[in-house]
Phi, psi and omega in degrees: 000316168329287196309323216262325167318289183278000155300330178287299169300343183264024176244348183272326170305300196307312172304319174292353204243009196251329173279006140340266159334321198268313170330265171327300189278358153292323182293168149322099183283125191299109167087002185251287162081049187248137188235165166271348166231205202232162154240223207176152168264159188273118179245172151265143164175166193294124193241162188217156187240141206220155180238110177274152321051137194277153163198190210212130180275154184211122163302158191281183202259118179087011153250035180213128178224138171249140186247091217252168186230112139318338174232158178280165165148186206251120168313111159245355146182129216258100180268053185200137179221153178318132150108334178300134145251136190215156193255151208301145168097321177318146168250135192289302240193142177217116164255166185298119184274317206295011172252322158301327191306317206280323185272349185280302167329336186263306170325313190296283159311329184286345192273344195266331170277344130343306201256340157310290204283340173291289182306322168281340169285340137340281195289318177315322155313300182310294172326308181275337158272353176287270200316280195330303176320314167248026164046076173250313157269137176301176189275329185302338136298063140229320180295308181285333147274336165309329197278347190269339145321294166346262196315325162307298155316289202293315207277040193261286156353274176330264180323341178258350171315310231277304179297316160308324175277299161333296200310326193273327141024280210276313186293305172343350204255028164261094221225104184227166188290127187268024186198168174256183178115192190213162224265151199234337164201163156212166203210011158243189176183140181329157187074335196262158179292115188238138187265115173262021168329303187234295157243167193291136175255137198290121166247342173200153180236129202249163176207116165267133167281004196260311173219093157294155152185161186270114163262131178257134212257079196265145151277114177003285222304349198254344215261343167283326176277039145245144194189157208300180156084356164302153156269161198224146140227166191203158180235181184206147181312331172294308189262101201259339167285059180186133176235112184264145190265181195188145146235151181286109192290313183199181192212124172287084170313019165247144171263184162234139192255132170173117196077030170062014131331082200263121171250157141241113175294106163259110153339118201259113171266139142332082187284313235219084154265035163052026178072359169282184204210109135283136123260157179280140194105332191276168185292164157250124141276147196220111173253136154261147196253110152330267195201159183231137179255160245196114200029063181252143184302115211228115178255182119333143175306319191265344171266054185230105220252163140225145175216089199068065173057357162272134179250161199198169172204203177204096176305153162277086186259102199067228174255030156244153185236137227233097213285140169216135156308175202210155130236134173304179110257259173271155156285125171220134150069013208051040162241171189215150165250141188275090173272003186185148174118299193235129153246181199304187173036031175240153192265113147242158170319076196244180196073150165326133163274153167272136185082026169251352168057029174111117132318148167250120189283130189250027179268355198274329186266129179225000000 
């Protein structure tokens, strides 16, 4: 009967000292001023209501180029590599001029013997109306030479098309950048043979980095409220402390479909890149900015609680803190607004309170 006496006081001893304890870490710890948790001030400031979406950086229609060789032949020598920047006009690639070279040459004499056959139908003319005047030739030589004048001119005409069409020819076997930017593949290599028969073979791909956008991967429910001229800001994983600013340009009327998932492309222009380096492919988080309300009472996202469909928080009256319902409104940036509950200069509460035992934090779902 004794053990049992005293078995009893030490589990009652123990229970006093532990409520003792949830006490003190509730309190100010003495000489310290150490709490288990933080408050904040209740602030006013601009909240935007927003459409989160994944996106994808993309060059822009015309800053991505493949860069082809019109003529056939042998690469005879390839000035490009992955990574190179070249400027509009630079020559990537030369292929063996020597089978052009030979017809522009061959053009070439045909057109100085054109022009030969020209200067003699000439004086012939001259001639034959000289004679005809002092009536030596009939008139029907003076009709044949004019017509043989003619036929001189055309083939004058002909022979400088021919040379001309050589020349360009000729120029194909030059292969240059039709963009600035830098070369992102190349897909020959010196020595190899490329046939242009039926199309042009990709000999390099060029990109300005220079003109970048974001296609942002918007949901059905959400593509009716986006429209050009919204901000946008997005991020991207490399920079992941870094928010870049963006407006929206256009919205792609077709969707895109994957895993029965109805997406829409809305298009990002890029303002402001902050001295970072974009390429293209990489992700995106992407907030397009909606509307804004303009000085609304605004807590942190984490001091705001829910319990059985109440959301709340917990005021400072002195140094207790004091649970009041709340209604929320919009999410930004990690504030929540306070539409009812709270004003502005007041202390809440943030983090485990000691003996609440956990939260389930509701700001999240809005």
């Amino acid at each position: 009967m004794r053990r049992r006496t005293l078995g009893t006081a030490g589990v009652a001893i123990v229970l006093l000292l532990g409520g003792v304890w949830l006490i003190g870490a509730y309190r100010d710890r003495a000489g310290t001023g150490e709490k288990r948790f933080q408050t904040v001030e209740v602030v006013r400031r601009d909240i935007g209501a927003s459409v989160l979406a994944t996106g994808t950086i993309k060059p822009m229609v015309g800053a991505e180029v493949r860069v082809g060789s019109r003529a056939s032949g042998i690469v005879r020598r390839l000035k490009a590599n992955i990574g190179d920047k070249v400027r509009k006009g630079d020559v990537l690639a030369e292929l063996d001029a020597t089978e052009f070279q030979a017809r522009y040459d061959q053009a070439s004499a045909a057109l100085e013997t054109a022009e030969a056959g020209l200067d003699f139908a000439r004086l012939d003319l001259e001639r034959k109306r000289s004679l005809l005047a002092q009536q030596f030739v009939p008139q029907e030589q003076v009709d044949l030479a004019e017509k043989a004048l003619r036929v001189a001119e055309a083939q004058v005409r002909q022979a400088g098309a021919n040379l001309d069409y050589a020349q360009i020819q000729m120029g194909y076997t030059r292969i240059t950048a039709p963009i600035s930017g830098a070369v992102a593949s190349v897909s020959t290599q010196e020595g190899e043979t490329v046939a242009a028969s039926f199309s042009a073979p990709t000999f390099v791909t060029i990109i300005d980095l220079d003109r970048l956008e974001v296609w942002a991967y918007v949901d059905e429910t959400d593509i009716g409220r986006i429209r050009p001229g919204q901000r946008a800001r997005f991020a991207v994983d490399t920079y992941p402390d870094v928010e870049f600013e963006g407006e929206v340009m256009t919205v792609y009327p077709r969707a895109v479909v994957q895993d029965n998932v109805v997406n829409y492309i809305a298009t990002i222009r890029i303002a402001d890149r902050k001295g970072r380096a974009l390429r293209p492919e990489m992700t995106a988080t992407v907030n397009i900015v909606l509307e804004k309300r303009a000085g609304v009472v605004a807590v942190p996202y984490d001091a705001v609680r829910r319990e059985r469909g109440e959301r709340f928080v917990y005021v400072m009256e002195g140094q207790t803190p004091v649970r009041r319902p709340v209604v929320v409104g919009w999410r930004d940036g990690g504030f929540l607004e306070i539409r009812s509950g709270l004003a502005a200069g007041e202390q809440v509460a943030l983090g485990e309170l000691p003996g609440e035992g956990g939260y389930e934090n509701s700001g999240r779902s809005q």
